[in-house]
C-alpha positions as CSV (number, residue, x, y, z in Angstrom):
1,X,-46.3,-22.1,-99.0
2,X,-44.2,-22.6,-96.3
3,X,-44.3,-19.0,-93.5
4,X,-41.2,-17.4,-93.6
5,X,-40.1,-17.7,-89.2
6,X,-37.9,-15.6,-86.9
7,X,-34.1,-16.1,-87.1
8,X,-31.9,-15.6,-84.8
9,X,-30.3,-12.3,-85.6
10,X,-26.5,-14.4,-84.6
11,X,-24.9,-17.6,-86.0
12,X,-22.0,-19.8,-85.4
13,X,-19.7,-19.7,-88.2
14,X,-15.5,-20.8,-88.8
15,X,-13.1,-18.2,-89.4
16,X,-9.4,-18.0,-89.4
17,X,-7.4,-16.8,-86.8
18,X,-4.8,-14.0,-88.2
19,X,-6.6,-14.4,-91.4
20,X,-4.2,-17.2,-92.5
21,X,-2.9,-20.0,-90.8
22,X,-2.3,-23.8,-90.6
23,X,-5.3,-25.7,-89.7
24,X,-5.3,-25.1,-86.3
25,X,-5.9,-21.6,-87.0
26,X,-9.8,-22.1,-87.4
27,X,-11.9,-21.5,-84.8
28,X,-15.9,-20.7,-84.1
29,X,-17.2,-17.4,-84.1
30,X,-20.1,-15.4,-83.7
31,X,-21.0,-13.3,-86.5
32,X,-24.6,-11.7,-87.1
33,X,-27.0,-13.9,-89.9
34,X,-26.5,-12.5,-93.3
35,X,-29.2,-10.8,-94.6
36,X,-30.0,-11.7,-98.6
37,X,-29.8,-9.3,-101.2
38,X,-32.1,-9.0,-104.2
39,X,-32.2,-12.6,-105.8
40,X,-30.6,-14.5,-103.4
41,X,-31.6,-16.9,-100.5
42,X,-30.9,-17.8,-97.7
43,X,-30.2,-21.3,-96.5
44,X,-29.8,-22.7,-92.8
45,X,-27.0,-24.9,-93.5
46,X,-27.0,-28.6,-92.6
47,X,-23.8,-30.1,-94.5
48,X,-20.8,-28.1,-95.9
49,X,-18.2,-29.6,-98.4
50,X,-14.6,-28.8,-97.2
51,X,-12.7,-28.7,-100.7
52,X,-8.9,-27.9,-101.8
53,X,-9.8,-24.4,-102.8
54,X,-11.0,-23.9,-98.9
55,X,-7.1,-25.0,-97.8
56,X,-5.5,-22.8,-100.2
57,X,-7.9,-19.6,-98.8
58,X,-6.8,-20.8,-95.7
59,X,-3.4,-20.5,-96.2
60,X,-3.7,-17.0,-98.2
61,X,-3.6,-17.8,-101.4
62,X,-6.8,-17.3,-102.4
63,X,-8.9,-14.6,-101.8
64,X,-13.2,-14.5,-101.9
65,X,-14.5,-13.0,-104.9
66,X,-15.6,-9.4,-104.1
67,X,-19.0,-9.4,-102.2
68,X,-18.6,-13.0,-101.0
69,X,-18.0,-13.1,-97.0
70,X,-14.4,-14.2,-96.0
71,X,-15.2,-17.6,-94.1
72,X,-14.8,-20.4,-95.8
73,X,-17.1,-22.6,-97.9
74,X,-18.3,-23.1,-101.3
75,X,-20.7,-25.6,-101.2
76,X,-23.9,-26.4,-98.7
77,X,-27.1,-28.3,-98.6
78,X,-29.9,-27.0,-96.8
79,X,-33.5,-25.2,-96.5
80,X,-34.4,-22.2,-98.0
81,X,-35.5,-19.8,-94.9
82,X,-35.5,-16.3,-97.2
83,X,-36.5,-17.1,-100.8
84,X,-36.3,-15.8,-103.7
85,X,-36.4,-16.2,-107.5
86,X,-37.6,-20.0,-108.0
87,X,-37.3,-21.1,-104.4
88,X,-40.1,-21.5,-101.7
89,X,-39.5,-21.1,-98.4
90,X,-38.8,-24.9,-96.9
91,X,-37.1,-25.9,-100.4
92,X,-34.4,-28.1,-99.9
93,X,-31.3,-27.0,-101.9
94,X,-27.8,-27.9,-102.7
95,X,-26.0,-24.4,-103.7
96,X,-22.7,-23.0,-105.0
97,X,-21.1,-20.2,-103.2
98,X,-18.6,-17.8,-103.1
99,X,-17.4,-18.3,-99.6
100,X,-19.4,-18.5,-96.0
101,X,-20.3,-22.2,-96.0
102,X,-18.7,-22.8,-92.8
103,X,-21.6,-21.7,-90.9
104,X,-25.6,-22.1,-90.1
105,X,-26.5,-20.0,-92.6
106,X,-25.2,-18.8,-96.5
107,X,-26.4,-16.1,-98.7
108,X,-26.7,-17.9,-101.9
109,X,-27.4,-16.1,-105.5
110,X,-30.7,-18.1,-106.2
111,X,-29.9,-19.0,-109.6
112,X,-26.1,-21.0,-108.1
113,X,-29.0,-23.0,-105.7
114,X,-30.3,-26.7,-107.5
115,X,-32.8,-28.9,-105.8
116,X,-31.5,-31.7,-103.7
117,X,-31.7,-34.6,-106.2
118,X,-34.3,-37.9,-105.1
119,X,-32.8,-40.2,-103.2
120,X,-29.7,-38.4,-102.0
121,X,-29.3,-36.8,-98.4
122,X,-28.3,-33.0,-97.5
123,X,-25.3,-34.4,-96.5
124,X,-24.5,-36.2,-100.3
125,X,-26.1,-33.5,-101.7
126,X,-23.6,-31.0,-100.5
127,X,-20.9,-32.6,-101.9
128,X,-22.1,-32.1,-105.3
129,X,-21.8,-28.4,-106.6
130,X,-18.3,-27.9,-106.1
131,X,-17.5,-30.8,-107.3
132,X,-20.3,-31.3,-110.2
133,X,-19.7,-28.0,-111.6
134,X,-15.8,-27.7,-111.6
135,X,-16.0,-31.5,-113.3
136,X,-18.4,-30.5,-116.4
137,X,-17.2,-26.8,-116.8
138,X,-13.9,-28.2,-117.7
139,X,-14.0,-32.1,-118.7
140,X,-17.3,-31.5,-120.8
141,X,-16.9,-28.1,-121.6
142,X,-13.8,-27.2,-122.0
143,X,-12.4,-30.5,-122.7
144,X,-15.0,-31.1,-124.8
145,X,-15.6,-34.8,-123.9
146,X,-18.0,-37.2,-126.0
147,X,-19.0,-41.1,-126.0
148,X,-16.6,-42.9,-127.2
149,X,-13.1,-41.0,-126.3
150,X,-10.3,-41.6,-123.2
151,X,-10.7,-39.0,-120.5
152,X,-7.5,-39.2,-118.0
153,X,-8.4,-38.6,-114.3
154,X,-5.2,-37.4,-112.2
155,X,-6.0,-37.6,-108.1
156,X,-8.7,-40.4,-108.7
157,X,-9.4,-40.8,-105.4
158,X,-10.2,-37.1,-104.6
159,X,-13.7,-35.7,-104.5
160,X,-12.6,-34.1,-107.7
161,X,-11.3,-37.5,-108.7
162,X,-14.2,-39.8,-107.9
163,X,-17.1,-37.3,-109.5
164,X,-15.3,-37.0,-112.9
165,X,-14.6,-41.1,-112.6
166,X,-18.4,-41.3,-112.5
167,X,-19.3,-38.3,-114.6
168,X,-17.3,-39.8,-117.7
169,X,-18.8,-43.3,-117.4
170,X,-21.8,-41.8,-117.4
171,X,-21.3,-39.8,-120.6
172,X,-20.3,-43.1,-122.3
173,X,-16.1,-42.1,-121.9
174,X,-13.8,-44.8,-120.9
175,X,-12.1,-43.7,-118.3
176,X,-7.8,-43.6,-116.9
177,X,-7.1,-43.2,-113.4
178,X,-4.1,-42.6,-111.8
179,X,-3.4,-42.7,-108.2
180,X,-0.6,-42.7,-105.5
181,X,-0.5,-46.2,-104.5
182,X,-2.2,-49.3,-105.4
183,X,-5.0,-49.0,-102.7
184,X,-6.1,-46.3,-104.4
185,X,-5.8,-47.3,-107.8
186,X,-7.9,-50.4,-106.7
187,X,-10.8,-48.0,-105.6
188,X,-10.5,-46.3,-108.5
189,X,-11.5,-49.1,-110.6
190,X,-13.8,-49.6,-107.8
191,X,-16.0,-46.9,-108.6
192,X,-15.9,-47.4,-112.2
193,X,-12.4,-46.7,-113.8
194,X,-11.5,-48.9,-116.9
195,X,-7.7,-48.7,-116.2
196,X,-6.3,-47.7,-112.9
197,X,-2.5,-46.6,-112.5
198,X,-0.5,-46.5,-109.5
199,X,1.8,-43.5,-110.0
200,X,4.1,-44.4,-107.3
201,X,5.3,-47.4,-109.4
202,X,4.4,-47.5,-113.4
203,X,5.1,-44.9,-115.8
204,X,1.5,-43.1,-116.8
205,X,2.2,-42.1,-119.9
206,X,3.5,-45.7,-121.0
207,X,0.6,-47.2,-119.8
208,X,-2.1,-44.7,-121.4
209,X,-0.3,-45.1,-124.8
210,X,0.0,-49.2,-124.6
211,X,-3.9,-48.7,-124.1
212,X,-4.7,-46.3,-126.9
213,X,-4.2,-43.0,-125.5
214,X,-6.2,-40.8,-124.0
215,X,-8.0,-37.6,-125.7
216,X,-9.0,-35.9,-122.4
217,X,-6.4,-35.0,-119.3
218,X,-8.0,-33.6,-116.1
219,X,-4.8,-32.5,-114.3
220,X,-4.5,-30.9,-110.9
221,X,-1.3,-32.1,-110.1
222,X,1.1,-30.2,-112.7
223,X,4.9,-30.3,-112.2
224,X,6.4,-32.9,-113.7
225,X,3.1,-34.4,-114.5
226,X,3.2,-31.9,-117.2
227,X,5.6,-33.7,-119.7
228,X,3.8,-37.3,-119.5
229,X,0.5,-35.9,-120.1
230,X,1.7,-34.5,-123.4
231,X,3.1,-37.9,-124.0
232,X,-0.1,-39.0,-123.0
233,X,-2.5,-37.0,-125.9
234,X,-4.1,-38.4,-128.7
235,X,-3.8,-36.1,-131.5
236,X,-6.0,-33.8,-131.1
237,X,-6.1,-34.2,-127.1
238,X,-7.2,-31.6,-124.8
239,X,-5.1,-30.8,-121.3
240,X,-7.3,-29.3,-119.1
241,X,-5.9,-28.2,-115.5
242,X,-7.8,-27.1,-112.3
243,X,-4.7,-27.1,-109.9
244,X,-1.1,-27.6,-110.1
245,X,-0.2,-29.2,-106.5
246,X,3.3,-29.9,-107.8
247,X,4.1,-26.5,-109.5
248,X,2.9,-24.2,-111.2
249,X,5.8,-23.9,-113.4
250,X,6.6,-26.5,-116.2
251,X,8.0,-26.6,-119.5
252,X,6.8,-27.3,-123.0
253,X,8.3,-29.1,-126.0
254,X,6.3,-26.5,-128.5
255,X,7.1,-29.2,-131.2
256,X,5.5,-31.7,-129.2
257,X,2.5,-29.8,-128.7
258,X,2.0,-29.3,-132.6
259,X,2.7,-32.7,-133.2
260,X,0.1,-33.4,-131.1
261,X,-2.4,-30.8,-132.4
262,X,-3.1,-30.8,-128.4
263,X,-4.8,-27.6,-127.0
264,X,-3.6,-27.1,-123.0
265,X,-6.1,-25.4,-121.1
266,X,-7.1,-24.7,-117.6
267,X,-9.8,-22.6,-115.3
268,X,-10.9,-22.0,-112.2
269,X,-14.5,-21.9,-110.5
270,X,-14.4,-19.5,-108.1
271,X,-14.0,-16.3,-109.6
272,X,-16.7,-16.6,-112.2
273,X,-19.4,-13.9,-112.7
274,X,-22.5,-14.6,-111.1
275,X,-23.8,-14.9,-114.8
276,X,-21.7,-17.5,-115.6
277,X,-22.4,-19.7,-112.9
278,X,-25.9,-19.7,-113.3
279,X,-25.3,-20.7,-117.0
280,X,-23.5,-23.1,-115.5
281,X,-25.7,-24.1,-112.7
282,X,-28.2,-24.6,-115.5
283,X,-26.2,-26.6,-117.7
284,X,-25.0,-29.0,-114.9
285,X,-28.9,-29.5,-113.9
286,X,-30.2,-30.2,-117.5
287,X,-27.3,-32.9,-118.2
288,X,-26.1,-34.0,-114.6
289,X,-29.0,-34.5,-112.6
290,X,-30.3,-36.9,-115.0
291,X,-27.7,-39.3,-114.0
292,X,-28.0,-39.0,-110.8
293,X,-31.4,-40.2,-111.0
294,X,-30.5,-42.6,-112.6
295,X,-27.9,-44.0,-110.3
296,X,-24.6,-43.1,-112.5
297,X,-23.6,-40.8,-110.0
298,X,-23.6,-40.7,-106.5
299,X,-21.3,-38.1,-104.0
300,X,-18.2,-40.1,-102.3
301,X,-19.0,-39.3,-98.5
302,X,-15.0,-40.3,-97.0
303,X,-16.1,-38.8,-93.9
304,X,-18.0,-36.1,-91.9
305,X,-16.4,-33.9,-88.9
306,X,-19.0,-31.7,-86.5
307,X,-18.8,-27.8,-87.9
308,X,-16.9,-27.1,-84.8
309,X,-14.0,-29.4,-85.7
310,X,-13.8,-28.0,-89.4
311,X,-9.6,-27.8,-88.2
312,X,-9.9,-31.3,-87.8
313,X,-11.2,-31.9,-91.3
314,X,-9.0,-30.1,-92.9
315,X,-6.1,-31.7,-91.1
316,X,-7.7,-34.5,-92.4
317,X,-8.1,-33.5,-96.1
318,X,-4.3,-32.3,-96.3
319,X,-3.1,-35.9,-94.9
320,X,-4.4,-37.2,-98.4
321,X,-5.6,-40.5,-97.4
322,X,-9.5,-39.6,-98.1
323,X,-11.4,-41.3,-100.5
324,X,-13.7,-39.0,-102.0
325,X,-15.3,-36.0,-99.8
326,X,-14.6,-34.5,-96.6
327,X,-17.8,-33.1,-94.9
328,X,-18.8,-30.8,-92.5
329,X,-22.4,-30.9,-90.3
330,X,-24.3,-28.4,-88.9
């Protein structure tokens, strides 16, 4: 077993200036290194995952979970340096958190930490649990995707995008991607997508129901979206959304929607007990990691930024043009 050594009792971490701001409102700081509670660990961080969730904190609209710390960051990859519950000291982990990621070291619950899978850097492996976990809680679970059916991938080319892309295939799905522009409808077909839509020029909803409809939505773009993806169902299809970057407000034919026999559903990550993400982190472990080992799954690296340019990344993420993750290295 790998000694426990001497940390240094500061860190370098991001914040935000004002609390809220445009990107150019993060900035190093120094803050002291956490100190783990009972059943957590502590990881020195070597890649972060800069996410969508991380812009919208950023901007104020959405607050850490109480007890998490208020810099940024939900997922890492690292070594365990303070361990607890199944971790050893020197473990290498890929974790979930509830914020601080932006920094050398997280405070991690132990049970929200999974072991780096073969094969697959700190770096790839940090651009799993965010990802990974939002992608089976609510394709899988709540969508309740099997072999066989139609899963619909809005944003294809996102990190959100290209894991369920891959996560579907690998369950045996087929799989419809849309995307704005045909560059990115190419790369979604690319990484595995059956049909790939450029929702910039062809009508989604047409296209899905020429090719048989699609049982499974994944929708983060909501707004007008909202009426195609109805048009979109099977009977019996599922609607799941994890964002609604066109608005949040839309309205629904109710007759449509029994017609359909459709169930529209939707759920966020971040404010789950710490229960339920371990039942989660579990889950994703048991069914996930198996396909990543056997090469059905691999994290989307678009491009990695040094911690102290984390403005610079997410400049980068908002732009849009990414294909898959934005990373951070410590």
């Amino acid at each position: 077993m790998a000694q426990a050594e001497t940390l240094p009792p500061q860190m370098t971490a991001i914040a935000i200036e004002g609390g809220k701001g445009a990107a150019e409102a993060l900035h190093a700081v120094t803050l002291p290194t956490p100190e783990p509670g009972p059943g957590q660990v502590l990881i020195r961080v070597e890649a972060a995952g800069v996410n969508r969730p991380d812009i919208a904190q950023r901007l104020g609209f959405y607050a850490p979970p109480p007890g998490a710390p208020d810099t940024m960051g939900l997922e890492v990859a690292g070594e365990v340096v303070r361990a607890a519950g199944r971790w050893q000291v020197g473990d290498k982990v890929c974790a979930l958190l509830g914020g601080g990621g932006y920094a050398q070291y997280a405070v991690c619950d132990a049970r929200h930490a999974l072991p780096i899978p073969a094969g697959l850097s700190p770096l790839e492996a940090a651009g799993l649990p965010e990802t990974v976990f939002t992608v089976f809680a609510n394709v899988f679970e709540h969508g309740a995707l099997k072999a066989g059916e139609t899963l619909m991938v809005h944003g294809a080319t996102s990190g959100i995008g290209t894991t369920a892309i891959q996560m579907a295939k690998a369950a045996g799905a087929r799989v419809i991607a849309t995307a704005r522009g045909a560059d990115k409808a190419r790369q979604a077909l690319e990484l595995g997508a059956d049909i790939a839509i450029d929702a910039t020029a062809q009508d989604f909803a047409e296209v899905a129901r020429a090719n048989g409809g699609c049982d499974v939505i994944l929708d983060m773009v909501g707004g007008d979206y909202f009426a195609k993806d109805l048009a979109a169902l099977n009977t019996g299809g599922r609607l799941v959304f994890i964002a609604a970057q066109a608005g949040a407000k839309v309205e629904l034919n109710i007759g449509a929607l029994m017609l359909k026999r459709a169930v529209i559903t939707g759920s966020t990550l971040r404010p789950r007990s710490a229960d339920e993400k371990a039942r989660l982190a579990a889950a994703v472990e048991a069914t996930v990691w198996p396909w990543i080992a056997a090469g059905k799954l691999r994290p989307q690296i678009d491009r990695t930024f040094p911690l102290a340019q984390a403005a610079e990344a997410h400049a980068y993420l908002e732009a849009g043009g990414h294909l898959g993750k934005v990373m951070l290295t410590v």
